[in-house]
Structure formats: structure tokens, C-alpha cells
C-alpha positions as CSV (number, residue, x, y, z in Angstrom):
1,X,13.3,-28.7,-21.8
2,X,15.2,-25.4,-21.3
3,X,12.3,-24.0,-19.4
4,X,12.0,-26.4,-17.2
5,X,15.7,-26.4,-16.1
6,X,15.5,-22.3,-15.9
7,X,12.2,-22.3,-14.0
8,X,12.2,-21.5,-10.4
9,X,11.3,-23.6,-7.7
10,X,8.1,-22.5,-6.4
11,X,4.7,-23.7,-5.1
12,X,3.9,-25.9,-7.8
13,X,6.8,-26.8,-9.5
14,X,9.9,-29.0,-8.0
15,X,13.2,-30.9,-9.4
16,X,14.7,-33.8,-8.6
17,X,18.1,-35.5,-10.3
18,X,17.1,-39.0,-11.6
19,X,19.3,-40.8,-9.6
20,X,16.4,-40.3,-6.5
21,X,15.3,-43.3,-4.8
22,X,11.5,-43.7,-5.8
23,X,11.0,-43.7,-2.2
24,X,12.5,-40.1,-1.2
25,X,9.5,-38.7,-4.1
26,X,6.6,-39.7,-1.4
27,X,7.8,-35.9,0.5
28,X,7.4,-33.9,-2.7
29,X,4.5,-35.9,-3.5
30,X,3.1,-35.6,-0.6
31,X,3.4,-32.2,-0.1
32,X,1.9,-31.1,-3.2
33,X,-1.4,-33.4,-2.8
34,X,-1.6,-32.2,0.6
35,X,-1.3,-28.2,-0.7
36,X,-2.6,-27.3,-4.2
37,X,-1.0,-30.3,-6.4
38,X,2.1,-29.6,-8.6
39,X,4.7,-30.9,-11.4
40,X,7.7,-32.9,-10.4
41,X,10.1,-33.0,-13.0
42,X,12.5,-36.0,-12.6
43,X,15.7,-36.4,-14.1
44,X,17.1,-32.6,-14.0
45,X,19.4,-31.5,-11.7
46,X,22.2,-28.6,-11.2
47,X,21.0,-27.1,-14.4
48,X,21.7,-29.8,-16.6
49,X,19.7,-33.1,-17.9
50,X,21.0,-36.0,-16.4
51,X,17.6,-38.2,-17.1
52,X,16.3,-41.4,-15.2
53,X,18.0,-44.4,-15.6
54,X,15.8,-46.9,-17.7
55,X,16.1,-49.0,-14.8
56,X,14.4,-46.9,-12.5
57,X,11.6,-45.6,-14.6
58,X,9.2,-48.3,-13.4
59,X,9.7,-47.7,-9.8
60,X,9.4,-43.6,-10.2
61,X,5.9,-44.3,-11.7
62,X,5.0,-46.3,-9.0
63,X,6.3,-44.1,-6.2
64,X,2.8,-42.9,-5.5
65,X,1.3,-46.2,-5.1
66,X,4.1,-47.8,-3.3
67,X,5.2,-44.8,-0.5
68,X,2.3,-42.4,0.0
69,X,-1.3,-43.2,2.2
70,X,-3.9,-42.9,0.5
71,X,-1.9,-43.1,-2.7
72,X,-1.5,-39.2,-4.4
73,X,-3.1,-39.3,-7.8
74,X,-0.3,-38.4,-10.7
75,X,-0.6,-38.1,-14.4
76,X,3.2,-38.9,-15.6
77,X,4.0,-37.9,-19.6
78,X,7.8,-38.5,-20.6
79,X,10.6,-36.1,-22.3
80,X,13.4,-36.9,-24.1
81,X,16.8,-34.8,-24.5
82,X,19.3,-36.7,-26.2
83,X,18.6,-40.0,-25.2
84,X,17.9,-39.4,-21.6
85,X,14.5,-39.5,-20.3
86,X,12.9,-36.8,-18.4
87,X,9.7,-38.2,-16.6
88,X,7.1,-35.6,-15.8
89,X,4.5,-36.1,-12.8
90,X,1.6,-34.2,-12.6
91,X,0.2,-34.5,-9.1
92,X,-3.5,-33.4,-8.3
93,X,-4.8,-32.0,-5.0
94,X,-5.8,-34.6,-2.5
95,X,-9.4,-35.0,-1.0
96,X,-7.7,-36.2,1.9
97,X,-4.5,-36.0,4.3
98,X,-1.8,-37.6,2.6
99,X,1.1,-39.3,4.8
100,X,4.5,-41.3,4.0
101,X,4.5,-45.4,4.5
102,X,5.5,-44.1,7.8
103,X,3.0,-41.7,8.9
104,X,5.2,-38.7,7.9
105,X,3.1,-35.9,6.5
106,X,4.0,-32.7,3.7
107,X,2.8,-29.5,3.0
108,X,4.2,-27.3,0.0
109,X,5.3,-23.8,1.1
110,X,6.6,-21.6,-1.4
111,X,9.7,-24.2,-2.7
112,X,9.7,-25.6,0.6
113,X,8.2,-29.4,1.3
114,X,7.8,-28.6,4.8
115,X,7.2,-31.8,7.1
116,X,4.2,-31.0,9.7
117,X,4.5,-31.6,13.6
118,X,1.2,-33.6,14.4
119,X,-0.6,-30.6,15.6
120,X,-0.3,-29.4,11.8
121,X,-1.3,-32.6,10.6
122,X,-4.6,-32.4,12.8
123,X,-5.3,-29.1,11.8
124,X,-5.2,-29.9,8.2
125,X,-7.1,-32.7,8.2
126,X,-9.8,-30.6,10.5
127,X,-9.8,-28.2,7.3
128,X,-10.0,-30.8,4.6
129,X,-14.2,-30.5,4.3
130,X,-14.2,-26.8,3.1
131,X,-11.3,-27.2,1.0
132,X,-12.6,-29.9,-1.1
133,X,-15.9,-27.2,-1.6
134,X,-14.2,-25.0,-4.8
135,X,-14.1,-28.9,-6.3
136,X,-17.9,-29.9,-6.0
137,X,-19.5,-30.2,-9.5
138,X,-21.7,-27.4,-11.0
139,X,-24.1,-27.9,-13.7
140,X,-22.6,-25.5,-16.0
141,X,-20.7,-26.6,-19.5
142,X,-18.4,-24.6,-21.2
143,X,-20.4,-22.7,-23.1
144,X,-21.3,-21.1,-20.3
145,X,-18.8,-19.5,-18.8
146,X,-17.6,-15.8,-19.9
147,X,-16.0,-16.1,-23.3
148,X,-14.0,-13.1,-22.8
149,X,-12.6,-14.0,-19.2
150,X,-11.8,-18.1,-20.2
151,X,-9.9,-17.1,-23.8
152,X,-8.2,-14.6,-22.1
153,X,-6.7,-16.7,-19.4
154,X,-6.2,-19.3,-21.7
155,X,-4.1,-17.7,-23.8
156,X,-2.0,-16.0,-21.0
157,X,-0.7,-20.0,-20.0
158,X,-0.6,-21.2,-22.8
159,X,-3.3,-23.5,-23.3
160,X,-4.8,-24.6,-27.1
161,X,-8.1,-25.0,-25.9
162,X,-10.3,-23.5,-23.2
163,X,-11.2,-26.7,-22.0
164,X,-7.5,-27.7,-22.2
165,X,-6.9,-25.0,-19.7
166,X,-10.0,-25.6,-17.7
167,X,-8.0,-29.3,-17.2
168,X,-4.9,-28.0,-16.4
169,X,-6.0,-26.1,-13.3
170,X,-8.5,-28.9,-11.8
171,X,-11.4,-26.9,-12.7
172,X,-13.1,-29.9,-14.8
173,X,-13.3,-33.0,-13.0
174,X,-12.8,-36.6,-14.1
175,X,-16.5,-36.5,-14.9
176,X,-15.8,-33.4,-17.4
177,X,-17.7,-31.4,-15.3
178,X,-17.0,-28.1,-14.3
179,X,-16.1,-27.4,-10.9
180,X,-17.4,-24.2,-8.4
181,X,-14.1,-22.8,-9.1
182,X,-15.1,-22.4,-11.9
183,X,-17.9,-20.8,-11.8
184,X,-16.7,-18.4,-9.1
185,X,-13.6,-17.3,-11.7
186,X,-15.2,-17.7,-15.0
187,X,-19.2,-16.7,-14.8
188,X,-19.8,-14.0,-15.7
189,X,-22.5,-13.8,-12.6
190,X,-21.4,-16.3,-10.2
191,X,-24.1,-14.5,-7.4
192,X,-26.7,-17.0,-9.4
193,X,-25.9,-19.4,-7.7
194,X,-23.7,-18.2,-4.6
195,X,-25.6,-14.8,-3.4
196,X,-23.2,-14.7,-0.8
197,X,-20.0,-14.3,-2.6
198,X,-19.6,-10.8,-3.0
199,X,-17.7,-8.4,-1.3
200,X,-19.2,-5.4,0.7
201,X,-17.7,-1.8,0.8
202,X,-19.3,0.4,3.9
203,X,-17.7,3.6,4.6
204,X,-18.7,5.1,7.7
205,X,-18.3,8.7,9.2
206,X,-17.5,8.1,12.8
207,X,-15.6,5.1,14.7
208,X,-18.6,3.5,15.6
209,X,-21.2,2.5,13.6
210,X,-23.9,3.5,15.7
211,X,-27.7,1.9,15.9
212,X,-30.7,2.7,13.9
213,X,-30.7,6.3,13.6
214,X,-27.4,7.2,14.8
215,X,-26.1,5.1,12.4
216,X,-23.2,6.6,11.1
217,X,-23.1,5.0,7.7
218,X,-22.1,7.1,4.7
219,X,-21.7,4.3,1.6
220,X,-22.6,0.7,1.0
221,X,-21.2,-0.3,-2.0
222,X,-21.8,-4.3,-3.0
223,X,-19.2,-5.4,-5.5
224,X,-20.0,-9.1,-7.8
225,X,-19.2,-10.6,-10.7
226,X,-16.3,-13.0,-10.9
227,X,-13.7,-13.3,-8.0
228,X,-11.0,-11.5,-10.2
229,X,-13.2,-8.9,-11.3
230,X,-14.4,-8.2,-7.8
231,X,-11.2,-8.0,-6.0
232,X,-9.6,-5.2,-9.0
233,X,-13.5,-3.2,-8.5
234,X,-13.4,-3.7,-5.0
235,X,-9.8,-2.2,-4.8
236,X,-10.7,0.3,-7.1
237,X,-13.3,1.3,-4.8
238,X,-11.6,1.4,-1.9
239,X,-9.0,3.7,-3.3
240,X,-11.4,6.1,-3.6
241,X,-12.7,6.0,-0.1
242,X,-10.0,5.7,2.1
243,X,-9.8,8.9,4.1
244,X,-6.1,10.6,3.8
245,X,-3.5,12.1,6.2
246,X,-0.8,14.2,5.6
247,X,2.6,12.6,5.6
248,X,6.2,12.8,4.7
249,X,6.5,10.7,1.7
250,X,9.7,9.6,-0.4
251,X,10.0,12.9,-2.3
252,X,10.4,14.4,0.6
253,X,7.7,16.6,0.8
254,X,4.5,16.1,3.1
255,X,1.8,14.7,0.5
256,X,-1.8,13.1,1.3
257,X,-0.9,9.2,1.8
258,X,-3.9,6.7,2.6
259,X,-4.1,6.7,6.1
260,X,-3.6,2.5,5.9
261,X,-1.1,2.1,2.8
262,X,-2.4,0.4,-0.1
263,X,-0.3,-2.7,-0.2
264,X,-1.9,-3.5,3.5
265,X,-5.3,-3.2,2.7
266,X,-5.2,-4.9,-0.6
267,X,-3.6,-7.8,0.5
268,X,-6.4,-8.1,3.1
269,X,-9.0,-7.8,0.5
270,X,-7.3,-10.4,-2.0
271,X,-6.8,-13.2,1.1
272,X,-10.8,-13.0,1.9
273,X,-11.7,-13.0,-1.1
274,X,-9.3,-16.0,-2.8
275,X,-9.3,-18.0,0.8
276,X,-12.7,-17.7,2.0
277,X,-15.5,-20.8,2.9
278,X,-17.4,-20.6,0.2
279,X,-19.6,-23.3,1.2
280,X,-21.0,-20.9,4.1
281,X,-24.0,-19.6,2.5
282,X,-25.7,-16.5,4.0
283,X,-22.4,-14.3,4.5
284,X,-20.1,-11.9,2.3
285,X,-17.3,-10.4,3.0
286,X,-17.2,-7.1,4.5
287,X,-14.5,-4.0,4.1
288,X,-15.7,-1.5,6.4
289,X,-13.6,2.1,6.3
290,X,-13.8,4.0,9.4
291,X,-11.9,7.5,10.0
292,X,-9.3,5.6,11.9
293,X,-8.9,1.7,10.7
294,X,-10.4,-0.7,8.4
295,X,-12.0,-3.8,9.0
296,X,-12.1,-7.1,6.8
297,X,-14.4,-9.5,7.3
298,X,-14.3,-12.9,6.0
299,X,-16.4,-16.3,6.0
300,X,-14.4,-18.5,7.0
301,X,-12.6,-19.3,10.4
302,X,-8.7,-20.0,10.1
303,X,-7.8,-23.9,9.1
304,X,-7.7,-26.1,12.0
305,X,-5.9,-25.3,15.2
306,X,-4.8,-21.6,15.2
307,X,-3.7,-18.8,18.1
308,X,-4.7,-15.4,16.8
309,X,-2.5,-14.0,18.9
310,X,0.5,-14.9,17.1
311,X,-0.4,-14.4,13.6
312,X,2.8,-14.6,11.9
313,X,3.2,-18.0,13.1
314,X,0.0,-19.1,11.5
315,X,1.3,-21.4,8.0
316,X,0.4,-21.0,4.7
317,X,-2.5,-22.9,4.0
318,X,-5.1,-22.3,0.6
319,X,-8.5,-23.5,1.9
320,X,-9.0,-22.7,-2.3
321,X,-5.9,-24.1,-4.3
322,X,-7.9,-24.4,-7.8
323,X,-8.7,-20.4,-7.4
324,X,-5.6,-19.4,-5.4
325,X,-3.7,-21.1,-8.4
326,X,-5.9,-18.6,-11.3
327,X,-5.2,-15.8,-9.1
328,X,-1.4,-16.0,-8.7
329,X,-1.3,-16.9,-13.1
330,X,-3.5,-13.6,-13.6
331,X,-0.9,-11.6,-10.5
332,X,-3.3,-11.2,-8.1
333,X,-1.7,-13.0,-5.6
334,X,1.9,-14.3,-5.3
335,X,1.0,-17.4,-3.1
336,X,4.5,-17.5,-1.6
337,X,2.9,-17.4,1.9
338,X,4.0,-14.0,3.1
339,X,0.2,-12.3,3.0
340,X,0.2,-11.8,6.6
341,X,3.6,-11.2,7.1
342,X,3.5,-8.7,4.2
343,X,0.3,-6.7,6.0
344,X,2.8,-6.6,9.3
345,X,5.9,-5.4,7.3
346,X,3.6,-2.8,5.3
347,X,1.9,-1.3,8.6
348,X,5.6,-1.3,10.0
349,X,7.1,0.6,7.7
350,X,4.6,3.0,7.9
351,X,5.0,3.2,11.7
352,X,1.6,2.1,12.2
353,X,0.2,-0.4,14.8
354,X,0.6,-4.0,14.5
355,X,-2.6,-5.8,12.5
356,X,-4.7,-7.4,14.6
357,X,-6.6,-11.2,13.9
358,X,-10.0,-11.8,15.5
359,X,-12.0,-15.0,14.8
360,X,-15.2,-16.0,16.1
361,X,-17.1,-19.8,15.3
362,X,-17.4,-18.6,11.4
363,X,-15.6,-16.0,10.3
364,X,-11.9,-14.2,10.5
365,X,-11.7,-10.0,11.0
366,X,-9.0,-8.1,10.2
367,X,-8.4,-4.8,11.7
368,X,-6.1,-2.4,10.1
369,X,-5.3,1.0,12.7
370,X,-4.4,4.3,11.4
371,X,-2.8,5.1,15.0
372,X,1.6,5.4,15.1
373,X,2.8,2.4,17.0
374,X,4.6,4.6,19.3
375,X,2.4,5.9,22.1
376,X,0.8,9.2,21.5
377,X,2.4,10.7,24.7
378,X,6.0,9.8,23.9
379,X,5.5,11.0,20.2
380,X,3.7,14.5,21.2
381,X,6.9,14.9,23.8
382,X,9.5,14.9,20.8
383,X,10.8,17.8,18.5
384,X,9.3,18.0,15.5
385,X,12.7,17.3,13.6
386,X,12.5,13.9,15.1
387,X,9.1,12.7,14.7
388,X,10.4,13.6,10.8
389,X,13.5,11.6,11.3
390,X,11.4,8.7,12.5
391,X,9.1,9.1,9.1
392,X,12.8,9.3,7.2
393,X,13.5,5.8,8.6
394,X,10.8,3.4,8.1
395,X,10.4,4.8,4.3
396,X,14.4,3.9,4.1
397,X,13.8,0.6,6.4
398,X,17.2,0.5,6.6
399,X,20.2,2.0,8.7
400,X,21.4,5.4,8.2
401,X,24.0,7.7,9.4
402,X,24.1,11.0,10.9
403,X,25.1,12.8,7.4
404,X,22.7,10.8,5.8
405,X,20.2,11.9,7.9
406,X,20.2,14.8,7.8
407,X,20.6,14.8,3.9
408,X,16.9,13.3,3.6
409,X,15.4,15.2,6.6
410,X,16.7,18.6,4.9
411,X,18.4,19.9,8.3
412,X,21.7,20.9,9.6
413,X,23.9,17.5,10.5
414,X,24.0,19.2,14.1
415,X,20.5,19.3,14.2
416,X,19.8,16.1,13.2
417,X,22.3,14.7,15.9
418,X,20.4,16.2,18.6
419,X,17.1,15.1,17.4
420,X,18.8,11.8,16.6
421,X,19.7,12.1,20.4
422,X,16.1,12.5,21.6
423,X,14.6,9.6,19.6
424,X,17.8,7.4,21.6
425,X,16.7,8.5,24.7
426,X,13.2,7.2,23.8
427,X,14.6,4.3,22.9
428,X,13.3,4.3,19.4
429,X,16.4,4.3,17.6
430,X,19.5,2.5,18.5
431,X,23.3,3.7,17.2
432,X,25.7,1.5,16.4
433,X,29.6,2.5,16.0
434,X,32.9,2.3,17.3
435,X,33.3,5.9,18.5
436,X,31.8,9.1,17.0
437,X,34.1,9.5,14.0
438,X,33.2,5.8,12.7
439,X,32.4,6.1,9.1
440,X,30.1,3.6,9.1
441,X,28.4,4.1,12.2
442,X,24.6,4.3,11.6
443,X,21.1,4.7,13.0
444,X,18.8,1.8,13.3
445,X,14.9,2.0,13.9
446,X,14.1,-0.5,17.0
């Protein structure tokens, strides 16, 4: 019981205090059919155990049936803590777009149950035939599956059993048979029976891949196994082949850095390979490393209705909740739906260009540029002191003053003033203050 009052709120757990109407569950309900399924633990609130009424019991079983369309599939065990109850619903992901008695419809987001406009509710329901695809049946059993990968995981939540485990993440179904989630985590050779879902490493020596024999082509590296295995191989590749620039780095010494950082790239790789269509055969994704950028190519367009040229308005959907839910346990992915918002903050503070979405009738590309977001012109105009003052604040990414400034940069404050000066007059840094001798006057990076 204490770990479910200290447990944080997150994509697949929620509380409510048992005095909820039955009818205010349909939105967490809801939501969490609608994203990758949950636990709703009824009867805790404000830290403490204040329990369902006996009362109400009936009607908080029934919720389900009675306030959501089609009704969301629950399992519901009960707790007791000192006499109160504590009723706990496990809810399963939907095959279908689940709505409120009156048409209302959820989606889980991090802790959020965030109600959809309709647009969002059309666009889900356009993306509901490749995310029921990780759940079609495989015939496999058990035994064979990777030993060493299913005991491993097992143990990490907690399960007795490996099947026990396999249940608790919806990768059995009610049949008892295993799932293609399943076999994509867990076999030790998926490729069997999905050739396509690998992931592709080319390395090339120019910025065009050229035709035939001006191909410019230097390594093609195909990475399988299961999903986890690929995306830690793949990354471990990658690592290795990534061309490198000089760069002043937090030490503040100028060290080779990757010319895209690492938490950019990675998080690029991890998204095709957990969110991919997995039911388009004949395609893998591709990471193709080029002097200047990288470019990720995934199966897979984005769900439903989507502008490209907004990204970071696009919502967090998992076309693959059964393996997105694996990968998060193992902490591969955090599934707090800030991927693309992390790439765009990662290439920011870097003082690279923004990351750019392309999708075409089946498939999504990423492109990652190794070029400074601030033209080349302006920065090949500015004294060198400054270009390093700009590198001083986005690895801070936050405000500065003069003193401190110059402190990092390793430069007379006077120095770092006038520098400081010309990076204003390019309006790439903004000062804010009362007058000259404000103490906490500082230096921000527009």
C-alpha cells in the first residue's frame, strides 16, 4: 500500500480519492484504453488511504460498463488497509477509440488525461489499424523466446513467473498466446519472421550519396536481434561513426564533440525503432551519417492528421504501447512525450539548426544538421571572444552576467563587455538590468 501512495503519477498509473463519482472515472479510463492501458488506484488520496465507501464499490466496478463507448476492458483486485478498501483497476489498451456517454474522448500524456478536440479524435481513430499490429498473435510459446532476455526483465518488475510478466504487459493474449510484441522484444531473432525490422547504419563520405559509381558510400552496417538489443548496438555503432568537430565543451577547453550531440541522435534512433509500423513489410529503418547531418528513416507515417511543419505541436501518441511500455521498464525510453521536444532542446543548446520532419505516404525522416543556427555571415563577422561567449551560453542555458562571463570564457571582464556588446548588436543576446551597476543584471541567449 505505501508504494502506491508514494508512487508518482505517470503514464500508467493514476489516483483517485474514493469519494469519486463512478461517472468522473470514464476520463481516466478512457484515457488510458485509448493510450497504452494503466492502473487506477481508487480510494487514495493526499497521501493517505481514505478507501471506497462500501456503498460505492458496486458502481466503481461498473464504471466501465456504464460511462465509457465501447466499454474499456478492466481487471479490478481489491486492497485492504485497516478496514478501508482500496479497489484496484487494471485497464487494457483499447482496439478501438474509446469515448464518454457523451462522446467526450481521452488520451493519457505523461500524468495528464488530456481531453482531445475532434480533429485529435479523428486522427486517432485513423491510426488505430497499425496500433493494434504489435497485438496480433504469433505462433510462438514460451519456450521460445530468449531465456536470458524474458528472466531478466522479469525479475527487474517483479514478476514470479515469466509468463506472469508476459501478462502483465499485454504481451499474451486472452487466447495465451504470445503477441508480435513479443516476439520483436523477446526472440532472440525476431528477422525470422519480420526481415524488415532491423535497423540500417550507412556512413557516407560526402553530402550526397551519389549514383552507381560515384556513390559515396563508406559503411553499411545492418543491426537485428531484439528491438532492445538493436537500439543499444545500433547506438553503439553510431558512436563510433559520427564524424567530430572541435568545440568548447564544459571544461572549458576545446575538445572533439560529435558533430550532432548524442542525446539528439539517440532519441531519434530509439523513437523509430519503439514507434515504427511494423506491419509494413519490405522496409527498415535507416540512420544514414553524412559529414554534415544525419538522417533517420522510419516505416511509418505520423498518426493521423499531422503538419510537419510544426513538430513540437505534434502529441504524444505510441503507435506500439505493449513495446514502448518494455522499453521505458528496461530505460530506454522515458515515454513522458518530450522525444521531439527533447531533439529541439538538445540541437538548441548546442546552437545547432532546428530538426527538421519530412513524411512522405509511408515513412517519417528525420534530419539532424551539423550547421550553427545563426547564419554563417553574421557568425564569420564576430570576434572570436564572442562566438566563444555564445558557446559559454547555450552549455550554461541559462542567464549570466558580465563577471560571470567572463569567469567561464577566461577573459578580462572588459573584454567580455565588448564582445558581449557585439553579440547585442547582432541581436543574439539580449541584457536585462536596471542600469549598469545592477547586481543582478544578466545576459540572456535569444
Amino acid at each position: 500500500m505505501k508504494d502506491l501512495l508514494v508512487r508518482a503519477e505517470d503514464q500508467w498509473f493514476d489516483r483517485k480519492s474514493g469519494r469519486i463519482a463512478a461517472k468522473d472515472l470514464a476520463r481516466p479510463l478512457i484515457a488510458f484504453a485509448n493510450a497504452e492501458g494503466g492502473i487506477l488506484a481508487v480510494g487514495l488520496s493526499n497521501g493517505q488511504v481514505d478507501g471506497v465507501p462500501t456503498k460505492s464499490v458496486n458502481a466503481i466496478r461498473q464504471a466501465a460498463i456504464d460511462f465509457t463507448i465501447p466499454p474499456v476492458r478492466t481487471q479490478i483486485s481489491t486492497i485492504e488497509d485497516d478496514g478501508k478498501q482500496v479497489l484496484i483497476i487494471r485497464v487494457e489498451p483499447g482496439d478501438t477509440v474509446h469515448t464518454s456517454k457523451s462522446g467526450d474522448c481521452f488520451l493519457r500524456i505523461g500524468d495528464e488525461s488530456r481531453k482531445l478536440s475532434l480533429a485529435e479524435q479523428q486522427a486517432l481513430a485513423y491510426d488505430r489499424g497499425s496500433k493494434t499490429f504489435e497485438a496480433t498473435p504469433v505462433d510462438l510459446t514460451i519456450n521460445d523466446l530468449a531465456a536470458e532476455l524474458t528472466e531478466s526483465y522479469q525479475q527487474s518488475i517483479g514478476s514470479s513467473s515469466v509468463k506472469e510478466m508476459l501478462y502483465a504487459r499485454d504481451l499474451i493474449d486472452r487466447h495465451d498466446r504470445l503477441t508480435v510484441a513479443a516476439e520483436l522484444l523477446f526472440d532472440d531473432r525476431p528477422q525470422r519472421d519480420f526481415p524488415s525490422a532491423y535497423v540500417r547504419i550507412l556512413k557516407y563520405d560526402s553530402d550526397e550519396r551519389g549514383l552507381g559509381s560515384q556513390m559515396t558510400l563508406l559503411e553499411d552496417t545492418r543491426i537485428e536481434g531484439p528491438l532492445p538489443q538493436q537500439i543499444m548496438q545500433a547506438a553503439t555503432k553510431i558512436t563510433q561513426s559520427i564524424p567530430a568537430r572541435q568545440q568548447l565543451t564544459q571544461s572549458g577547453l576545446f575538445n572533439p564533440v560529435p558533430m550532432i550531440p548524442r542525446d539528439a541522435w539517440l532519441e531519434g534512433l530509439v523513437n523509430a525503432v519503439v514507434h515504427r509500423s511494423y506491419n509494413i513489410a519490405g522496409d527498415h529503418i535507416r540512420f544514414e551519417i553524412f559529414p554534415h547531418r544525419v538522417e533517420i528513416t522510419s516505416p511509418g507515417r505520423f498518426p493521423g492528421l499531422v503538419d510537419t511543419t510544426e513538430p513540437l505541436q505534434i502529441s504524444r501518441y505510441a503507435r506500439n504501447p505493449r513495446i514502448a511500455r518494455v522499453c521505458a521498464d528496461m530505460g530506454i525510453t522515458r515515454e513522458l512525450g518530450e522525444g521531439i521536444k527533447r531533439i529541439f532542446h538538445e540541437m538548441k543548446t548546442q546552437g545547432l539548426s532546428a530538426p527538421i520532419y519530412r513524411q512522405n505516404a509511408s515513412s517519417v525522416t528525420l534530419t539532424l544538421k551539423a550547421t550553427d543556427a545563426v547564419d554563417p555571415e553574421l557568425l564569420a563577422e564576430l570576434p572570436r571572444n564572442a562566438r566563444i561567449i555564445l558557446d559559454v551560453l547555450r552549455l550554461q542555458d541559462r542567464p549570466l552576467s558580465t563577471g560571470q562571463v567572463a569567469e567561464l570564457v577566461g577573459i578580462a571582464r572588459p573584454t567580455a563587455k565588448r564582445a558581449l556588446e557585439a553579440l547585442r548588436k547582432a541581436e543574439l543576446v539580449r541584457w536585462r538590468g536596471k542600469s549598469d551597476r545592477d547586481p543582478r543584471a544578466s545576459w540572456h541567449l535569444l
